[in-house]
DSSP file (Angstrom, degrees, kcal/mol; ACC not computed):
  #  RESIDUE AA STRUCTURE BP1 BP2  ACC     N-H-->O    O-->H-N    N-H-->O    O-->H-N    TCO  KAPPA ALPHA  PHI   PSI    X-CA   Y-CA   Z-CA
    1    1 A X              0   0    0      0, 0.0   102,-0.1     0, 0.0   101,-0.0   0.000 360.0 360.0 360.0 127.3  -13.1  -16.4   -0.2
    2    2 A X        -     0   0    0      1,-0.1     2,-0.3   100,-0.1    68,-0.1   0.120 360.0 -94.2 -47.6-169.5   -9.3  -16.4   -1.6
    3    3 A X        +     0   0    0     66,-0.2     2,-0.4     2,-0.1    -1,-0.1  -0.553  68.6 151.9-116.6  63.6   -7.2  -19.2   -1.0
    4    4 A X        -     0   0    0     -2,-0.3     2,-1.1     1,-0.0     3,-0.1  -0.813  46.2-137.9 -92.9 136.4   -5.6  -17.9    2.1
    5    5 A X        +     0   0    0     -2,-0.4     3,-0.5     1,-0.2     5,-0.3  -0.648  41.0 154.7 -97.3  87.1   -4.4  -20.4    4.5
    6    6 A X    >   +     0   0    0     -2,-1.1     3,-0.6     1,-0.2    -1,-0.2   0.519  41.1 107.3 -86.3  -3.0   -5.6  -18.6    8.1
    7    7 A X  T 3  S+     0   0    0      1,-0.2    -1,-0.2    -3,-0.1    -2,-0.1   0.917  88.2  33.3 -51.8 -41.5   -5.8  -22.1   10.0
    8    8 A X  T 3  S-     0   0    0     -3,-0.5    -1,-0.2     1,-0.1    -2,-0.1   0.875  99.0-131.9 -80.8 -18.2   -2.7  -21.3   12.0
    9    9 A X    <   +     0   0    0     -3,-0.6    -2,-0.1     1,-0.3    -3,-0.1   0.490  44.1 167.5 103.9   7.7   -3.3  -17.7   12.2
   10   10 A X        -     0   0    0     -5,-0.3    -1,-0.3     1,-0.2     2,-0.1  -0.203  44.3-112.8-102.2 146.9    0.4  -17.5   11.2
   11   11 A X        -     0   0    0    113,-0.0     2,-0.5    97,-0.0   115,-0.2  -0.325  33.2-127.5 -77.8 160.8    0.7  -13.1   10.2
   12   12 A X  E     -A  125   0A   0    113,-3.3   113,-2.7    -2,-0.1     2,-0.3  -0.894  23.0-154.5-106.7 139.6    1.3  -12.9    6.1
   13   13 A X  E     +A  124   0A   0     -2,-0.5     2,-0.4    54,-0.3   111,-0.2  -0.939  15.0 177.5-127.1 129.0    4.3  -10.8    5.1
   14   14 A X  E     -A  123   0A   0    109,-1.3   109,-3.2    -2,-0.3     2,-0.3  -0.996   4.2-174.5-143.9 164.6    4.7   -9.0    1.8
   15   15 A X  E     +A  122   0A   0     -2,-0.4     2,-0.3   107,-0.3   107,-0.2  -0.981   6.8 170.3-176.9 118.8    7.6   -6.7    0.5
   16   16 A X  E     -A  121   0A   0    105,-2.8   105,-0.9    -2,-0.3     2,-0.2  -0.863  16.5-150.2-139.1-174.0    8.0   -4.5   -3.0
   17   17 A X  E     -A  120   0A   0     -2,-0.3   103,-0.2   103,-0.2     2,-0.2  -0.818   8.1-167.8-166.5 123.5   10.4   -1.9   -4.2
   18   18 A X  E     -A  119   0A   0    101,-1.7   101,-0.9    37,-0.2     2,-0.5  -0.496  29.9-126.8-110.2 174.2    9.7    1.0   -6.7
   19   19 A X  E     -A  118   0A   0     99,-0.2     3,-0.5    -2,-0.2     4,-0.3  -0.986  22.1-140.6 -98.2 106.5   12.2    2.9   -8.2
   20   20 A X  S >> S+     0   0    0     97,-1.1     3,-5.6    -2,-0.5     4,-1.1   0.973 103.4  57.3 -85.0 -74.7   10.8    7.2   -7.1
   21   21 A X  H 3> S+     0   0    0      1,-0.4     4,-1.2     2,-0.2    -1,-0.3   0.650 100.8  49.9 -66.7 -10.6   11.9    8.1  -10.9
   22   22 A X  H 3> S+     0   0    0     -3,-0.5     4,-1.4     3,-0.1    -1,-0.4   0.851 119.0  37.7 -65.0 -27.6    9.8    5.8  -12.3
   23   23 A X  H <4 S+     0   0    0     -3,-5.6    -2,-0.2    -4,-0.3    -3,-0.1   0.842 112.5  55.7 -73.1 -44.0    7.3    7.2  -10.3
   24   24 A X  H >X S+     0   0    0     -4,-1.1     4,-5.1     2,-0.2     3,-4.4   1.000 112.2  54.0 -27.1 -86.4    8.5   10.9  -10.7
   25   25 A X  H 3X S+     0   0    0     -4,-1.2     4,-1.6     1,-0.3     5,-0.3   0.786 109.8  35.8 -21.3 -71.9    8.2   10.2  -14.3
   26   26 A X  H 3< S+     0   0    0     -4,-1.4     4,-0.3     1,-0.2    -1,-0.3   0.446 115.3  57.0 -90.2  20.8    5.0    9.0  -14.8
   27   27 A X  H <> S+     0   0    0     -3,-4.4     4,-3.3     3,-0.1     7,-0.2   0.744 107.6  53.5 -83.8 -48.1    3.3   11.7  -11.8
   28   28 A X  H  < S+     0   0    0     -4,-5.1    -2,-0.2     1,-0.3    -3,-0.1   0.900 116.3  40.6 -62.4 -25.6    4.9   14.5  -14.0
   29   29 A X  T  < S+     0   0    0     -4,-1.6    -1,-0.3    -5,-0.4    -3,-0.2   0.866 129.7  23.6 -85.8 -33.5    2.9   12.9  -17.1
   30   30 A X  T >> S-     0   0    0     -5,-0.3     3,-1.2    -4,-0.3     4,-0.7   0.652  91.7-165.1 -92.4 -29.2    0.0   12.1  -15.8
   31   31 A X  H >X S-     0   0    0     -4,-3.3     3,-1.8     1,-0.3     2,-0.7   0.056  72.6 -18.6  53.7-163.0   -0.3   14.6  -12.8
   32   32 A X  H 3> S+     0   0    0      1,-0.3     4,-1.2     2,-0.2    -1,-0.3   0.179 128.3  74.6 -72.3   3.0   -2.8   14.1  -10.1
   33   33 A X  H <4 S+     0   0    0     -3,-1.2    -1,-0.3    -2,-0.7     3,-0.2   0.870 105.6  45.0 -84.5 -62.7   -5.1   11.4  -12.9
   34   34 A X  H XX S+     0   0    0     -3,-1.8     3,-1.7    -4,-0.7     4,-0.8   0.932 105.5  59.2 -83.6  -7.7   -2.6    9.2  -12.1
   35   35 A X  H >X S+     0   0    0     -4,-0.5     3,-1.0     1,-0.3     4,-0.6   0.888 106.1  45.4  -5.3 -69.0   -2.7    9.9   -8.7
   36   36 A X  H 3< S+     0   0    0     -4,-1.2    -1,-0.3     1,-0.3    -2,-0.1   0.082  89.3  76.9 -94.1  30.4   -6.1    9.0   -8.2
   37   37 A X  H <4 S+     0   0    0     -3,-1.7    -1,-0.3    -4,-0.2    -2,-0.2   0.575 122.8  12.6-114.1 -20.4   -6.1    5.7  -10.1
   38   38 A X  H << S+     0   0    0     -3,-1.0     2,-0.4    -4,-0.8    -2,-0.2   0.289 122.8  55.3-134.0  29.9   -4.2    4.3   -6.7
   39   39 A X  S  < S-     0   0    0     -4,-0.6     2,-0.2    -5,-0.1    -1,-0.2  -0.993  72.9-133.3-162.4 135.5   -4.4    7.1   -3.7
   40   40 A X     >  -     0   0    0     -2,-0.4     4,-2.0     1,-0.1     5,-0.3  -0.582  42.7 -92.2 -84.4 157.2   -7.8    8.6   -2.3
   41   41 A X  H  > S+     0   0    0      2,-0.2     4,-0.7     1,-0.2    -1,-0.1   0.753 129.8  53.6 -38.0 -34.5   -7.8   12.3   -1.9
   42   42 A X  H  > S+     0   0    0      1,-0.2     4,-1.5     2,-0.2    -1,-0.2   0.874 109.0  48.3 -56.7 -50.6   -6.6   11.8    1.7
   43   43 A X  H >> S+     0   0    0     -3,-0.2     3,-1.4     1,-0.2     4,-1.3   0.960 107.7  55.2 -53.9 -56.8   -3.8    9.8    0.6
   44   44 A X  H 3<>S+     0   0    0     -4,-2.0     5,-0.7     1,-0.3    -1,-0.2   0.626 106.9  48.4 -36.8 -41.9   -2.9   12.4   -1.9
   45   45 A X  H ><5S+     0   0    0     -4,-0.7     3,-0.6    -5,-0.3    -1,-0.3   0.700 106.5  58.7 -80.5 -22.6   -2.7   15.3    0.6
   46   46 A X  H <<5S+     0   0    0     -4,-1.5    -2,-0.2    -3,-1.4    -3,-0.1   0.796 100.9  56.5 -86.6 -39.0   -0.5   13.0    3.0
   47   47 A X  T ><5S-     0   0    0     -4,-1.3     3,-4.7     1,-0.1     7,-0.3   0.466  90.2-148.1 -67.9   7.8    2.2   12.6    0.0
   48   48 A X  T < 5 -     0   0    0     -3,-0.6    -3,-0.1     1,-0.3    -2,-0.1   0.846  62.1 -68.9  28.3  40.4    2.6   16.3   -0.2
   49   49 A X  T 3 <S+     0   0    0     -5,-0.7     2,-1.5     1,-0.2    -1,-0.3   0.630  92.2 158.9  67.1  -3.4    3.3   15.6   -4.1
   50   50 A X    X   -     0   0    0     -3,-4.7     3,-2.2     1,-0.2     2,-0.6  -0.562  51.0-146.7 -77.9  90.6    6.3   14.1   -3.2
   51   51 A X  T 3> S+     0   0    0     -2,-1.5     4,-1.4     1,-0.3    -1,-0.2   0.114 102.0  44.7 -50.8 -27.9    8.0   11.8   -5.3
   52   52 A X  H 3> S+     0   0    0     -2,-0.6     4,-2.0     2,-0.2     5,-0.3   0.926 116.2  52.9 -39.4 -67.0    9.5    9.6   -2.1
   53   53 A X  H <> S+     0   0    0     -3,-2.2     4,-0.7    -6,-0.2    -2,-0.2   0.836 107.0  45.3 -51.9 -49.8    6.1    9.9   -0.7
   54   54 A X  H >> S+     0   0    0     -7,-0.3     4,-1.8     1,-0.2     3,-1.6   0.960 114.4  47.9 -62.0 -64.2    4.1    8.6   -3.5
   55   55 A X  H 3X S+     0   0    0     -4,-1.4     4,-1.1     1,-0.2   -37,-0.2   0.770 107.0  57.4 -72.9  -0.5    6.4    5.6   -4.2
   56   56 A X  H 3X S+     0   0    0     -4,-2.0     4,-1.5     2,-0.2    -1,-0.2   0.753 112.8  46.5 -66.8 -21.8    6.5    4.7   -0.4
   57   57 A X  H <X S+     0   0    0     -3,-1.6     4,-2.8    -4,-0.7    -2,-0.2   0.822 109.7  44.4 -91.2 -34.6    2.9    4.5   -1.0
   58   58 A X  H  X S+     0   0    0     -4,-1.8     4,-1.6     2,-0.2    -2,-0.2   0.751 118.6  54.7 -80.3 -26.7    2.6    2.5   -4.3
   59   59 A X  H  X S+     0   0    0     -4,-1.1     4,-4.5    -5,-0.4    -2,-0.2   0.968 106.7  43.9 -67.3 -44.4    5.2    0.4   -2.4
   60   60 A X  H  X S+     0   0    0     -4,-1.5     4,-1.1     1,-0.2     3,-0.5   0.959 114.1  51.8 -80.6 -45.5    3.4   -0.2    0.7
   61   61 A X  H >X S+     0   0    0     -4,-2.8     3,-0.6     1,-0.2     4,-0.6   0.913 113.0  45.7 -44.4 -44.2    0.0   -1.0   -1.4
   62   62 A X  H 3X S+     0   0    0     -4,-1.6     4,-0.6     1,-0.3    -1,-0.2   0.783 110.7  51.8 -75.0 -35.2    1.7   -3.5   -3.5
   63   63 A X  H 3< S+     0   0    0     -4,-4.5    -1,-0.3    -3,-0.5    60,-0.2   0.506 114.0  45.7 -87.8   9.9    3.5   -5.1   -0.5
   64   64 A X  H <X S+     0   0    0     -4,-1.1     4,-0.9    -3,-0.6    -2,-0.2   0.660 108.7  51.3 -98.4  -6.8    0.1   -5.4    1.1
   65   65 A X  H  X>S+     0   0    0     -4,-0.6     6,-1.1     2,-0.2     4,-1.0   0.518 113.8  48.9-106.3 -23.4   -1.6   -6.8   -2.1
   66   66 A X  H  <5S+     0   0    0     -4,-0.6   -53,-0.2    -5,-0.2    -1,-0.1   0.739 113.2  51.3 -92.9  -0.4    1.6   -9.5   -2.0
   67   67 A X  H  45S+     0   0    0      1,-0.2   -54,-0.3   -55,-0.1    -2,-0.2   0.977 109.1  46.5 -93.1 -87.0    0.8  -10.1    1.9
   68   68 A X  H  <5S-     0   0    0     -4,-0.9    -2,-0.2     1,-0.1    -1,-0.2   0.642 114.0-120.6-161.3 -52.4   -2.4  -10.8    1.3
   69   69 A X  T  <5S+     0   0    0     -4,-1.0   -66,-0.2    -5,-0.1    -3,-0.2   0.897  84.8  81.7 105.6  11.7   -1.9  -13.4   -2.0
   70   70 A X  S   <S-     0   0    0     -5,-1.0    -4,-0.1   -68,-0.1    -5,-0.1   0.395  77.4-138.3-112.3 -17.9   -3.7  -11.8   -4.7
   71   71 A X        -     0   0    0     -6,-1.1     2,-0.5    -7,-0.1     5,-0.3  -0.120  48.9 -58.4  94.2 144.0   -1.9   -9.4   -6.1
   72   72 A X  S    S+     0   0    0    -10,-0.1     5,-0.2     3,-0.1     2,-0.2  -0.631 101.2  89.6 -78.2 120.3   -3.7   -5.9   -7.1
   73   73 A X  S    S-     0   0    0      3,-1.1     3,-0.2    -2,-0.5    -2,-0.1  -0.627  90.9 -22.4-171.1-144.0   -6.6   -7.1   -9.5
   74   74 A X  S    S+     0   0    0      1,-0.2     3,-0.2    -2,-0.2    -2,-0.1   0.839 135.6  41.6 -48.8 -40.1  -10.4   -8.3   -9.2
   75   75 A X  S    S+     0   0    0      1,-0.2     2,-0.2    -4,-0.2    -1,-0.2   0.738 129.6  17.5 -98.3 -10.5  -10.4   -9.4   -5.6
   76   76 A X        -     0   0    0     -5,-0.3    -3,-1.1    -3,-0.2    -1,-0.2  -0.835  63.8-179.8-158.5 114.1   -8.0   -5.9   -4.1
   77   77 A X     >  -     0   0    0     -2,-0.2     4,-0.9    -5,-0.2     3,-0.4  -0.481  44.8-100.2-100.8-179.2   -7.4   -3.0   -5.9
   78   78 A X  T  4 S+     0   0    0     -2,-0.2    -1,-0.0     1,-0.2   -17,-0.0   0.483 119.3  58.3 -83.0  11.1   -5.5   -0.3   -4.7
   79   79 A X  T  4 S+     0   0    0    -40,-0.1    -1,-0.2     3,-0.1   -41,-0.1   0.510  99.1  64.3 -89.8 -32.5   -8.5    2.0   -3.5
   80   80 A X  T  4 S+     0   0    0     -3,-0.4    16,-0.5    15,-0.1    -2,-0.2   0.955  94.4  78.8 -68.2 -27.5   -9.5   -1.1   -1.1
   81   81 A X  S  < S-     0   0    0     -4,-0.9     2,-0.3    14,-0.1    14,-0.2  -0.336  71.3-161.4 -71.1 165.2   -6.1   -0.3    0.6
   82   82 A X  E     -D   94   0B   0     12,-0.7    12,-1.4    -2,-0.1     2,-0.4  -0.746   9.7-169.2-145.9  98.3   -6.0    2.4    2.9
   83   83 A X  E     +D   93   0B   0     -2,-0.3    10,-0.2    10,-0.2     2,-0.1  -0.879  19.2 155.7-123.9 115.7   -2.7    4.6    4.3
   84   84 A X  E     -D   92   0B   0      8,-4.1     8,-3.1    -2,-0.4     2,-0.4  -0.491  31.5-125.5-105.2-178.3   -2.9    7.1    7.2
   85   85 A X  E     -D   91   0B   0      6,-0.2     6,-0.2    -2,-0.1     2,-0.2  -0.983  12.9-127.3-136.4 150.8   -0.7    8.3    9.4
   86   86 A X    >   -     0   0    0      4,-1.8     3,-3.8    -2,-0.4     4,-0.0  -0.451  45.0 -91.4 -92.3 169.1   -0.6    8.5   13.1
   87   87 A X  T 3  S+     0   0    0      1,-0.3    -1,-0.1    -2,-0.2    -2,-0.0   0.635 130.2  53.9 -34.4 -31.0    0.0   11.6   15.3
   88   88 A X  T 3  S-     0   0    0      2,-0.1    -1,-0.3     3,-0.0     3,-0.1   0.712 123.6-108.6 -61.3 -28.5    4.3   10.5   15.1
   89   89 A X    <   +     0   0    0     -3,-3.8     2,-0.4     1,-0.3    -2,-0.2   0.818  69.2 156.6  76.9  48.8    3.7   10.5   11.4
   90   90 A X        -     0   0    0     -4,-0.0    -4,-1.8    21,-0.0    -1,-0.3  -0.986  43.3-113.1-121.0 119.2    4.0    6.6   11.3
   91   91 A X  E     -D   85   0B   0     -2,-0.4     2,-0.4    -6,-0.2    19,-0.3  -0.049  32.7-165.3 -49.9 131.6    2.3    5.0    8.4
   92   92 A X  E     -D   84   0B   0     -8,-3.1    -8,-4.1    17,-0.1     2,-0.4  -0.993   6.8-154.9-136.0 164.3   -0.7    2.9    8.7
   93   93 A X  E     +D   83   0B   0     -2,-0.4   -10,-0.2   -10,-0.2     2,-0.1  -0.942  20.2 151.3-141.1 135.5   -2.6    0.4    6.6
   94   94 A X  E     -D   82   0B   0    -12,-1.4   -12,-0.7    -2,-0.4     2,-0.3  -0.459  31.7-128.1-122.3-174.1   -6.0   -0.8    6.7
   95   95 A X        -     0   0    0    -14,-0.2     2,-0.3    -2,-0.1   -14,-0.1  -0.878  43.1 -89.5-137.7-179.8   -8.5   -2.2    4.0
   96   96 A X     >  -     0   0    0    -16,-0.5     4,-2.1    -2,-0.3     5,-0.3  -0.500  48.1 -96.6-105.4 142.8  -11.5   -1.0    3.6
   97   97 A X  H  > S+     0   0    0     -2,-0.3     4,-0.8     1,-0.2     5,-0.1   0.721 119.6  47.1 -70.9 -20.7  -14.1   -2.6    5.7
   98   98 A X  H >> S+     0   0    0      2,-0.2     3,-1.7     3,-0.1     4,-1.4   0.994 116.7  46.1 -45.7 -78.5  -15.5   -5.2    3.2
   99   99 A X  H 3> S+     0   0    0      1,-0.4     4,-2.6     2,-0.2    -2,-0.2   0.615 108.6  52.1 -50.4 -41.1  -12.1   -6.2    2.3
  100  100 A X  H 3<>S+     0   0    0     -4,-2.1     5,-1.7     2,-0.2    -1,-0.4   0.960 114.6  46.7 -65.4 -47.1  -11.1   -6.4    5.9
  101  101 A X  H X<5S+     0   0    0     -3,-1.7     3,-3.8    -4,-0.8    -2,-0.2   0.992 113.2  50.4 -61.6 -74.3  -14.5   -8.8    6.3
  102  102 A X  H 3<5S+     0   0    0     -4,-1.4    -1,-0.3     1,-0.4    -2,-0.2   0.795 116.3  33.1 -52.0 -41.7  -13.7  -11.0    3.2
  103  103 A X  T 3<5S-     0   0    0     -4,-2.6    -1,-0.4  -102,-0.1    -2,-0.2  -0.074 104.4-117.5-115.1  49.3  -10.5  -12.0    3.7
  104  104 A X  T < 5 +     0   0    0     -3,-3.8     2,-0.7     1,-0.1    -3,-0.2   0.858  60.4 145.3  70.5  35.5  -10.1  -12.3    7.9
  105  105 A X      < +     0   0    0     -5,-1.7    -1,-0.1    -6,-0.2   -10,-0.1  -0.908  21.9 159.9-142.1 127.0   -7.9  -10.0    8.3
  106  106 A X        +     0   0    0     -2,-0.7     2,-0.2     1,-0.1    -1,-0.1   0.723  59.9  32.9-117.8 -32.9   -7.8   -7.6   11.4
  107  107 A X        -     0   0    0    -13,-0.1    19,-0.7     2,-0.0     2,-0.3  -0.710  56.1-166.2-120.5 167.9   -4.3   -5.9   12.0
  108  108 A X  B     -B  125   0A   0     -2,-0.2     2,-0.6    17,-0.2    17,-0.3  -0.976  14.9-153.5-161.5 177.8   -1.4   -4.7    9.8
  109  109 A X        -     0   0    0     15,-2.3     2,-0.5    -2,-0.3    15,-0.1  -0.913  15.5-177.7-147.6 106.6    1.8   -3.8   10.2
  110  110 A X        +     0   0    0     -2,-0.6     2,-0.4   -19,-0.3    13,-0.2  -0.883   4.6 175.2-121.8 135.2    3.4   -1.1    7.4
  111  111 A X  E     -C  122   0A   0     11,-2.6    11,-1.1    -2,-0.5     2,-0.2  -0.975  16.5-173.7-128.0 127.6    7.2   -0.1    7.8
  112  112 A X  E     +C  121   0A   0     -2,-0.4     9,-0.2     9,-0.3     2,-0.2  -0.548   6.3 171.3 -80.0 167.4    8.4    2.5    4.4
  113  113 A X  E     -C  120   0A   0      7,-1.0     7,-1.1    -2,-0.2     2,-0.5  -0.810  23.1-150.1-138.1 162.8   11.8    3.8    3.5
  114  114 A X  E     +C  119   0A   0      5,-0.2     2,-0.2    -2,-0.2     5,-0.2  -0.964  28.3 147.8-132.9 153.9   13.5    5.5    0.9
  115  115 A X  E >   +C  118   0A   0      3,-5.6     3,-1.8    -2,-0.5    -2,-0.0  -0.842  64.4   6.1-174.5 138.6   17.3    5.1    0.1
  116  116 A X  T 3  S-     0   0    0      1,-0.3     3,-0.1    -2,-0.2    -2,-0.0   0.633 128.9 -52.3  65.9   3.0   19.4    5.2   -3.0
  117  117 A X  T 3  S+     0   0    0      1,-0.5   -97,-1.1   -98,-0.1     2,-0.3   0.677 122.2  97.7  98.0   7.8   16.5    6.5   -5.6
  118  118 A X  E <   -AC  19 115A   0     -3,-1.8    -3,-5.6   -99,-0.2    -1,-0.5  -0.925  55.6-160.5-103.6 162.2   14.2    3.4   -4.3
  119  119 A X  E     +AC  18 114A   0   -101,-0.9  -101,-1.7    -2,-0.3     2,-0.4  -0.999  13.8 174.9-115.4 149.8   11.5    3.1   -1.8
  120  120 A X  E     -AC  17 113A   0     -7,-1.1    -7,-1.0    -2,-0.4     2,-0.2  -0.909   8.3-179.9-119.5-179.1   10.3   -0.1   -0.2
  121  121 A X  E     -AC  16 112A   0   -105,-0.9  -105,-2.8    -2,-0.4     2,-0.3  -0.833  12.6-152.6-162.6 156.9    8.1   -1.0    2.3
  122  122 A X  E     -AC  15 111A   0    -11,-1.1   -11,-2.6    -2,-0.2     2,-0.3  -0.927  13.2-147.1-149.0 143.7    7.2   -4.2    3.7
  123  123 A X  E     -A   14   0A   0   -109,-3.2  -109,-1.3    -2,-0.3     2,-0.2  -0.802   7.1-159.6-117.3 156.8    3.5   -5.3    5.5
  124  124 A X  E     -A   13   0A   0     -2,-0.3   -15,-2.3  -111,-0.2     2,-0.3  -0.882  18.2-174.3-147.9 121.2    2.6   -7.5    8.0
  125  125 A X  E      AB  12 108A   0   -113,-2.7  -113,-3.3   -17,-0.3   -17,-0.2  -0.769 360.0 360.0-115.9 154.9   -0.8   -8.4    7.9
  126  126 A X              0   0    0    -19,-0.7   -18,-0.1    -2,-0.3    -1,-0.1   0.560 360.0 360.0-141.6 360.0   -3.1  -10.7   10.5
């Protein structure tokens, strides 16, 4: 089990920010290979290829991987995260139902934006 401190129950917040032409960039080079080294085919259809969409997505993994306390590595990679959308076309984030098991974790809470050439997104996990 990480070294998450759930005794108070208190929700975990994490927060990133990409830069879309860094992302642009290395989609154009890599095309859909790098794609799939951090979005599932579902995920992949949901960005329509769009270079906003995709770094809202790499944002919101990364600020759930910083919610969470490990970072994306051994113990959560970015395939264990998981981004749908609901019927408004408001992102949500899950883990994958091991992941969910192992570290306690039951809700989450995903807000994106884009603005200026970044995106961020920020989690609230519980």
């Amino acid at each position: 089990m990480p070294n998450i401190d759930r005794s108070k129950n208190l929700p975990l917040i994490g927060i990133d920010i990409i830069s879309i032409s860094r992302i642009q960039k290395i989609a154009q080079k890599y095309g859909d290979h790098f794609l799939e080294r951090f979005l599932s085919k579902d995920e992949i259809a949901l960005t329509h290829h769009r270079p906003q969409s995709i770094a809202g997505f790499w944002a919101a993994k990364e600020a759930c991987a910083k919610a969470i306390g490990t970072g994306i590595g051994r113990e959560l990679g970015f395939l264990d995260i998981l981004i749908t959308k609901d019927s408004y076309a408001r992102p949500l984030l899950t883990l994958q139902p091991n992941k969910l098991t192992y570290f306690n974790l039951h809700h989450f809470s995903l807000s994106i934006t884009h603005d200026c050439g970044f995106a961020i997104a920020a989690v609230i996990a519980q």
